[in-house]
N, C-alpha and C positions, 0 to 999 in steps of 0.2 A: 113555490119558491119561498125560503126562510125570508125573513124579515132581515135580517143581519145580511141575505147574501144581495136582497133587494136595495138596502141600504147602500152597499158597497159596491154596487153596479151603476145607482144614483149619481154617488161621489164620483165615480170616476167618469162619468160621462160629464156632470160640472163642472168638474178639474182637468180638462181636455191636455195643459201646458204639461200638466206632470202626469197625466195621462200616458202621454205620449213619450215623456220622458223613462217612464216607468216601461214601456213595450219597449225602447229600444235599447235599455239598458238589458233587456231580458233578453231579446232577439240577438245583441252582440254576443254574449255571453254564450246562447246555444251555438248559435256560429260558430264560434272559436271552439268549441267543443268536438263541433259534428265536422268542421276542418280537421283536427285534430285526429278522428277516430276515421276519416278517409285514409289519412296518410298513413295509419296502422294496417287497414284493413288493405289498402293496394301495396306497401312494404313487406305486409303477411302473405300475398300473393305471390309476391316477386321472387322471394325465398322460396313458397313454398316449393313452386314451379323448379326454380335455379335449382335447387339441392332437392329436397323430398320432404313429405307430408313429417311435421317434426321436428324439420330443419339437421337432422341426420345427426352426424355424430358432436357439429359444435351447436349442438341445438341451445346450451344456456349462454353461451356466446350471444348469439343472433338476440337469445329472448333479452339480454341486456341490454343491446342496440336499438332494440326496439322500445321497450316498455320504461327502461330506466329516462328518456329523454321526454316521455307520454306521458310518465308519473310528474315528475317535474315541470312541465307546462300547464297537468291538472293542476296539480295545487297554486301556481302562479295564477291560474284561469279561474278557481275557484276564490283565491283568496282577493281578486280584485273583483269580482265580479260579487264577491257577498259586500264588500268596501261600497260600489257604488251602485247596490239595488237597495242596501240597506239604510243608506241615506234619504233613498227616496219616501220609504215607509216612515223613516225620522219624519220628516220636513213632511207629510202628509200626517201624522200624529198629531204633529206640533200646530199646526196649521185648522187643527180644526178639536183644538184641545178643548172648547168652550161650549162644543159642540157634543162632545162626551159627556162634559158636565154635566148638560140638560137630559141628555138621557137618563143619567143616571137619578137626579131629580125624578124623572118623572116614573122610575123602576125600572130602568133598564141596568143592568147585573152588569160587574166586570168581566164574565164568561161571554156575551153577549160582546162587549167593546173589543175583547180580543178575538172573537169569529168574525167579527166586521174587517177587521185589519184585516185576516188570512182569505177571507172572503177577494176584498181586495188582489191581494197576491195568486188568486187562483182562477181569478176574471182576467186580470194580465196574461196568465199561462196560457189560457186560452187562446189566444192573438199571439204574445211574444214568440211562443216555442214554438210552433209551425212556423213563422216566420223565420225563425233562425233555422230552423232546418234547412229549409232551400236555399237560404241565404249561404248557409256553411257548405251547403254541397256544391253549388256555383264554384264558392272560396275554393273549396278540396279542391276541384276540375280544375278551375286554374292553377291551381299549385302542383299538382300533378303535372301535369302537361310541361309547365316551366321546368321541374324537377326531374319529368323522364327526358328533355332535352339534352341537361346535361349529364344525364343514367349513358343515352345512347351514346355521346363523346367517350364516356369511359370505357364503354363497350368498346368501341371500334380500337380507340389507344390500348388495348390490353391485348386483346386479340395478335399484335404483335412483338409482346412482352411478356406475356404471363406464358408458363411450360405447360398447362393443361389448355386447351382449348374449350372455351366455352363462351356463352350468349347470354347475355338476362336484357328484361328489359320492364321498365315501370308501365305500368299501363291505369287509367283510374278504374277504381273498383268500390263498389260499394252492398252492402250487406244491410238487410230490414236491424241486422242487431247493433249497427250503427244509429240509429234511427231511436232505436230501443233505448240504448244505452246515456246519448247526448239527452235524450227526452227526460229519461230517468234524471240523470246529475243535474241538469238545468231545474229541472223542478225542486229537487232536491237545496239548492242551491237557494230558489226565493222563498221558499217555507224557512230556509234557514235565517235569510234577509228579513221578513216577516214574523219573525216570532217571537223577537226580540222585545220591538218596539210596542210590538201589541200586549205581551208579557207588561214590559214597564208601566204603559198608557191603561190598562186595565185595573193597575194596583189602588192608583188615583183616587183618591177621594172626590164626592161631585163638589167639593167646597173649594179644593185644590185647581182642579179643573175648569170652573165657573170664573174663578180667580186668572187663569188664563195661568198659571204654572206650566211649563213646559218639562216635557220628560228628558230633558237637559241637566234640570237644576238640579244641584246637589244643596238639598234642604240643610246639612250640619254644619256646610262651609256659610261661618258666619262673620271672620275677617279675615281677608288676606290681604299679606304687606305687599305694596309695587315692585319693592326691591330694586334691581339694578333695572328692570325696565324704565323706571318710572325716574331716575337718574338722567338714564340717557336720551329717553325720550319726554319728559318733562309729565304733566299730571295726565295729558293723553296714554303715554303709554301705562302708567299706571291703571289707570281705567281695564284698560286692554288687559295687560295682566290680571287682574282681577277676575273682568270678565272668563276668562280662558279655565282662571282656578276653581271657581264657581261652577262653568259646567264646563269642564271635561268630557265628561260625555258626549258634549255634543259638538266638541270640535274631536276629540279621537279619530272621526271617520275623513276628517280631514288632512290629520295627520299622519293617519296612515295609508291615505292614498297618495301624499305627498312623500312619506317613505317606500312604499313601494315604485312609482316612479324614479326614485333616487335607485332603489336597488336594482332595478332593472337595465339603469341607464350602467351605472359601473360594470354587473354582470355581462353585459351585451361588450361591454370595452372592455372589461379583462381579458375576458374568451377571445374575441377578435385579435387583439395584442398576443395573447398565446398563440392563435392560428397563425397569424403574421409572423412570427418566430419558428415555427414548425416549418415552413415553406422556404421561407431562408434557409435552414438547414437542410430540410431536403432537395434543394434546387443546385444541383451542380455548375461550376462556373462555366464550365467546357461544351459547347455545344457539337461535340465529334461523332461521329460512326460509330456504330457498335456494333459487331459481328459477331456473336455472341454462341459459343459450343457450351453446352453442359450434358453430364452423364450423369444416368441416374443410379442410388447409392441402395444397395439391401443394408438393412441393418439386423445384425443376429447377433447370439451367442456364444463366441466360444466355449465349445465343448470343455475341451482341460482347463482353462483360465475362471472360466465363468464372466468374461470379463466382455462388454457390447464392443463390437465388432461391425465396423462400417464399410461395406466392399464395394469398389465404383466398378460398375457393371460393364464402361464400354472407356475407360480412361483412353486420353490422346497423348501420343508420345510425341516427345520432341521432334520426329522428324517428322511427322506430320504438320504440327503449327508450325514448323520454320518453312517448310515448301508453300502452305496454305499463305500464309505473310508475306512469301514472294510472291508468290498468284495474286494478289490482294494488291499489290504494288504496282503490278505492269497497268493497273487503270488508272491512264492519265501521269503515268510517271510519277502519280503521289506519293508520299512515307506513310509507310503502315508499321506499326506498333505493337506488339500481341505481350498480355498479360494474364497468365493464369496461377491456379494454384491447386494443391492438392494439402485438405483439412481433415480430412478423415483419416488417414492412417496412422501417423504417430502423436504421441504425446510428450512433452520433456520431464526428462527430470533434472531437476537445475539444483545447480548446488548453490544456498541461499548467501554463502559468502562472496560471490560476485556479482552479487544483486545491489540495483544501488534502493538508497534509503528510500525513495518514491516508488521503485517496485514492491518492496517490503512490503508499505502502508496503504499499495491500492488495494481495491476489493475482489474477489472471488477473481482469481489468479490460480490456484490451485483448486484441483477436484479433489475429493473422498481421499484418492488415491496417492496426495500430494504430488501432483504431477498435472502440469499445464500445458494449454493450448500449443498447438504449432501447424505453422500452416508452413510447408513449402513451397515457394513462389520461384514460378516457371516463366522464362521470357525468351522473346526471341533472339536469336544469334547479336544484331545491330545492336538492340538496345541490353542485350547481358555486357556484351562491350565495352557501350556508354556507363554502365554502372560498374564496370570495375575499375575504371581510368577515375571514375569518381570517388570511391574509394580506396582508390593508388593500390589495389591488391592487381599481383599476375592475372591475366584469364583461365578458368579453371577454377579459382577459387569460390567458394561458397562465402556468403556475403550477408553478415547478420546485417538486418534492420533493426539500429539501434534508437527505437523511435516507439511510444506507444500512448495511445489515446482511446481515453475512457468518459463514461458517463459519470460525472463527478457529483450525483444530486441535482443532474440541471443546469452542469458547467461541465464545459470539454474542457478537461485535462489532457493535457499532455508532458512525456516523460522519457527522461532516458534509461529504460529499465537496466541497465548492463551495464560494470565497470569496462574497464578498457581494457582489464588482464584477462578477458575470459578467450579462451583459444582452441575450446571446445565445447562440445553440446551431447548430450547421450539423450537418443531418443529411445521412447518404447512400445512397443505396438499393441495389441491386443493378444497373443501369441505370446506376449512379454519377451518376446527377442529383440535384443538392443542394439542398436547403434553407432557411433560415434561419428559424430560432424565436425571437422576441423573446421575453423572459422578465421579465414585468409582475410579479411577485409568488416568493414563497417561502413552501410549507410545511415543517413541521418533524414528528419522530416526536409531537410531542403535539398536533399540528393535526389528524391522523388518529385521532379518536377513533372513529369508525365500526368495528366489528370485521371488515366486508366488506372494511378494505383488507390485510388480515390475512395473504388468499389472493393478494395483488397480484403478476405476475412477479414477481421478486428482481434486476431488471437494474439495474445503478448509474446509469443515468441514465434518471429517468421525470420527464415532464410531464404535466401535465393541462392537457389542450386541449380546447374546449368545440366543441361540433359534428360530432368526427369520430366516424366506424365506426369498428367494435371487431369482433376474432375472438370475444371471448369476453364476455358481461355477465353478470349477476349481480343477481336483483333478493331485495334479506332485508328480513323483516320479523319481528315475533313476536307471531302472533296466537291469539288465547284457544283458538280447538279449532284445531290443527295440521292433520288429518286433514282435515277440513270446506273447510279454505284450500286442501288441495293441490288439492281437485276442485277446488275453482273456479278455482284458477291453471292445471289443466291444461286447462278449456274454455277460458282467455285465449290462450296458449299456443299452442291448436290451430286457433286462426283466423289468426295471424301465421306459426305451422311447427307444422304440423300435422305429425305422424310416423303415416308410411303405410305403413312395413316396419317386419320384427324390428330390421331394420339399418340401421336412416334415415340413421347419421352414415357410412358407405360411399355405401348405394345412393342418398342427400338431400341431400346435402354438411354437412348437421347433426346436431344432436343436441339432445335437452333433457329436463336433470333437474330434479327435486324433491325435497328431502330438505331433513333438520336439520345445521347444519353440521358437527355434532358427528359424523354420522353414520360419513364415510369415520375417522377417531377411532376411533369404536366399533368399527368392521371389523377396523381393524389392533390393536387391543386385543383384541380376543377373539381373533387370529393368535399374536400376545405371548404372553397367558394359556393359550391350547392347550400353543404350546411350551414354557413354562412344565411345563405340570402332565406333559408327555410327560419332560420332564427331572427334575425331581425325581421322579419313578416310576420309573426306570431308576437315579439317582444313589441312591432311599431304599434300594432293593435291591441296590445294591452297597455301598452303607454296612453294611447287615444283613450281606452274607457278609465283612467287613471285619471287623464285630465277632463273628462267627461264628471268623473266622480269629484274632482278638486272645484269645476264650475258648479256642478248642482247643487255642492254642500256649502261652497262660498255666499251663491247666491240666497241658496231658502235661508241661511240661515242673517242674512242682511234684510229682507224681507219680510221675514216673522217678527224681526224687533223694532219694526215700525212705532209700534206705541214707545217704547224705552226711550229710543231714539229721539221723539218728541217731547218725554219726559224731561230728559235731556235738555232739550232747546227751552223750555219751558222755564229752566233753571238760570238760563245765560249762556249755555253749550251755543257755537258758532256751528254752520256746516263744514266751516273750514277742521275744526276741531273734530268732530267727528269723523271725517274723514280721513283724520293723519290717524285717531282708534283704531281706525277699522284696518290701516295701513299696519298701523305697530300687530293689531291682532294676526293679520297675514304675516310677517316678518315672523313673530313666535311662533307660532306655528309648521313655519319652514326650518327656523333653527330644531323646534322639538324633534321632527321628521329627519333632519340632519342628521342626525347622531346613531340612530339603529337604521336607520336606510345605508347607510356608508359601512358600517360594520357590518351589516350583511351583505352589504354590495360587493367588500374587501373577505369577506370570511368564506362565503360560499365559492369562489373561483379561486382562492387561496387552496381551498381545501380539494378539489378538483384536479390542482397541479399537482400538488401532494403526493398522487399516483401516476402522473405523467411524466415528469420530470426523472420516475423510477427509469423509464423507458429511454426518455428521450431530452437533452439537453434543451432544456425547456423552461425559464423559470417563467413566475408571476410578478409583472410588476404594477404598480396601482396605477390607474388611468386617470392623473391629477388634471390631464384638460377635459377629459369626458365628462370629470367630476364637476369640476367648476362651471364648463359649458353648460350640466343639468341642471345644475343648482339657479345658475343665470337666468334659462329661460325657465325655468318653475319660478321663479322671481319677478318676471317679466307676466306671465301670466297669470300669475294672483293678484297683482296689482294691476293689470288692466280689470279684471274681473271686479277688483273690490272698488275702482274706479268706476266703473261703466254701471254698478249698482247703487252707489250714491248718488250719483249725478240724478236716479230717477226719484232717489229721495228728496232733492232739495225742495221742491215745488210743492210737496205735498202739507197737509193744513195740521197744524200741532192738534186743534179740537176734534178733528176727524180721527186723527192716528190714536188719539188716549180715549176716545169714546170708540177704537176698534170698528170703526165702521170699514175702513179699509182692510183690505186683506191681502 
């Protein structure tokens, strides 16, 4: 064995405290690593199985779901965990800087002081990184286990909602190249922590070192002003400021583990705040029946036109859902409701002078073709009725909805696209044979008080036209036993489209559910809530080694300046005095960390929404209690910390500390 790695095996069996601090700052770090490459590696499973080897045709989909949220917790994983192994090597540099000296006194080479360090860091790996192995894979197993919990809820809730029938289910899994991989980056990770300090500590001259200089101190900085510290905090804070300006270096690693807990605490509260806003939105108010027909659509060609062509394979005519709505009603003498429509077959062409100004200025309203959405909405006999007495038109009449609502950048807009003068509509198909729809009446968004029109396409131009088929209907109602109504709506059901396969809506040309509307809600809510609790479980334990790294670096660095600190008293300095220092040093510190921890805490889920809000009325807004809450208790815990290290100062002997006999 080398002399350098003998050396470095020595020290760390002496230094047992930071020893040990040293293994479990390594061991978290592979943990959350070898967590982390579980949950890919059993999510890569689940796919694979669910779809096929590749992930099939949305295989860059999938790989984005996966890997883009892997990427982003490595680098959070790596950027704290080099924060507070790196400190450790600090606070072991510095702690035995006099110790270097004599080496080098007696010919021992800067090459040599820097293998001692890495030496160091590669006796740790030894210990650390097997421990985090098993540690992380315990972690995965339970994380798993909690996460396929709520996999199999979503299973089961789909199974009566989703048109294809299918099963997944998470199971844990793990791979030797998990093992590989975690080993690899964790090592990677304290050579990176290690190479630094040792770099620096090796530069040193033995005259520097013997001297007891720390690889903190910035030799050129030879005066710095208190400035407003030293204002508001009187010549203590001054001190502080100084101290801090002088070595930067060696508070950095404090600053930046107190900005990455700042950023992590916002990030975690923006994201939540958006989730919380997606779930309101998708959570319907109505908790009704839904009986649910849909046909499935070919999409082709026309030949002469060249123009897509969408053809519903098994459409339901009117006298179908109107008998169906009656069958639907004699259980329990309830009211049943049926709302469907047909969106595939024409298109409009609107003539732009009876557009009002808010139709004009919304967005992608017209296609290629200038010529806009339309959906014909079909209802049953009662409620077409109810909607023309509501519009004061005869029965009979076809009944524009004068109502439309869009994704505004992340705000629901809504608008009355149509003047009052319009009294016709020319539709056109793919075939390009046209239309004409007289337009007897107008409803409005508060004429639709049925929650069933809720699910309505979203195309800017819908009518309600009485008599025609429909790709999709919808019969709600809300009857006293839920469970009781679904059998009986599925023998109604099963005499008009009976489903005869697993896969009726391929191998039938339909489909037909039953469920609570709220249901597809519930599904992507416990989806929400899983990632959810997958995030804050990875974010709470990276906060832990954040404040893990805020105590180490607080404390070595109150404990190495024992001699100063005496120096200090030596002078007139009170303990009481030194202690508000050490207080104002913590306070600056939190403010420095303030400032790029907030801006990345606000910039990174700012810029995330960016592309959600494309989708989904969704914005981002700043989470001023999370913020303040973090800031509180990072406040709270540096000051106990710089508290509970002076306290062990007070006792100690000014002659002892400046003759460095303590350590």
């Amino acid at each position: 064995m080398k002399i350098t790695s003998q050396l470095a095996l020595s020290q760390l069996k002496l230094n047992k405290k930071r020893t040990m601090a040293g293994i479990s700052a390594i061991s978290l770090a592979t943990a959350l690593v070898t967590a982390v490459m579980c949950f890919v590696t059993s999510g890569n499973r689940m796919l694979t199985v669910f779809l096929e080897p590749g992930y099939g045709d949305y295989s860059s989909v999938y790989f984005l779901l996966i890997f883009v949220p892997v990427l982003i917790l490595g680098i959070l994983i790596a950027l704290m965990s080099v924060t507070v192994i790196s400190n450790i090597f600090v606070a072991s540099a510095n702690k035995r800087i006099q110790e270097f000296g004599i080496l080098k006194c007696v010919g021992g080479t800067g090459k040599q002081i820097r293998a001692c360090v890495i030496c160091e860091s590669l006796w740790l790996c030894v210990v650390g990184i097997p421990l985090g192995l098993m540690a992380g894979t315990l972690l995965g197993y339970i994380g798993i286990k909690i996460t396929g919990y709520f996999v199999s809820n979503i299973d089961q809730l789909s199974k009566s909602i989703i048109m294809r029938p299918f099963s997944f289910s998470l199971s844990f899994h793990i791979s030797v190249w998990t093992y590989l991989f975690a080993s690899f980056f964790s090592f990677l990770i304290v050579l990176r922590s290690a190479y630094k300090p040792a770099k620096t500590v090796g530069r040193l001259t033995a005259i520097q070192c013997v001297k007891g200089i720390t690889t903190d101190i910035n030799l050129k900085e030879l005066a710095v002003k208190g400035g407003l510290a030293g204002k508001i905090f009187g010549c203590e804070g001054e001190i502080a400021w100084k101290n801090i300006k002088r070595n930067q270096s060696g508070y950095k690693a404090t600053v930046r583990a107190l900005s990455l807990a700042i950023l992590l605490f916002l990030m975690t509260g923006g994201l939540a705040e958006q989730a919380k806003e997606f779930q309101e939105w998708m959570t319907p108010d109505s908790k009704e029946m839904d009986v649910d027909y849909c046909s499935i659509r070919n999409i082709e060609v026309n030949k002469r036109t060249g123009r897509t062509e969408e053809k519903i394979v098994s459409p339901i005519s009117s006298i179908t859902y109107n008998e169906i709505t009656k069958r639907l009603a004699e259980y329990g003498n309830i009211e049943v409701y049926g709302v469907g429509n047909d969106a595939c077959t024409y298109q409009a062409i609107l003539d732009k002078n009876f557009l009002s100004k808010d139709m004009s200025e919304a967005p992608d309203i017209f296609d290629e073709n200038a010529e806009a959405g339309v959906s014909l909405i079909s209802v049953d006999e009662k409620l077409y009725q109810k909607l023309c007495d509501r519009a004061g038109a005869p029965y009979g009449s076809n009944l524009l909805i004068n109502s439309y609502q869009y994704n505004d950048n992340g705000r629901t807009k809504s608008i009355k696209p149509f003047g009052e003068t319009v009294t016709e509509i020319t539709l056109i198909n793919a075939a390009e044979e046209k239309k004409r729809i007289e337009i007897g009446g107008f409803l409005y968004q508060e004429d639709l008080k049925e929650p069933g029109f809720r699910d309505m396409s979203p195309d800017p131009v819908r009518i309600v036209v009485p008599d025609v088929t429909a790709r999709y209907f919808d019969w709600f109602c809300t009857p006293d036993d839920e469970q009781a109504f679904a059998e009986y709506a599925r023998k109604i059901m099963d005499e008009y489209y009976p489903v005869l396969t697993e896969d009726s809506y391929v191998d039938q040309g339909y489909t037909v559910r039953i469920s609570r509307m709220d249901t597809m809600a519930k599904m992507l809510n416990i989806a929400i809530i899983l990632a959810e609790i997958i995030l804050y479980g990875f974010v709470i334990l990276l906060i832990f080694m954040g404040f893990a790294s805020v105590i180490n670096t607080l404390a070595a660095n109150i404990r190495i300046r024992g001699r100063e600190f005496a120096i200090l008293k030596s002078v007139g300095m009170t303990n009481a005095s030194i202690q508000k220092m050490l207080y104002c040093e913590s306070l600056i510190c939190i403010i420095k960390a303030l400032i790029p921890g907030t801006v990345l805490g606000i910039a990174i889920p700012f810029a995330m929404n960016l592309s959600i809000r494309k989708a989904f009325p969704v914005l981002y807004h700043i989470p001023w209690g999370i913020l303040i809450a973090g800031v509180v208790v990072l406040t709270v815990v540096v000051m106990i910390i710089t508290w509970a290290e002076t306290t062990k100062q007070k006792d100690k002997s000014i002659i002892d500390e400046i003759r460095m006999d303590v350590m």
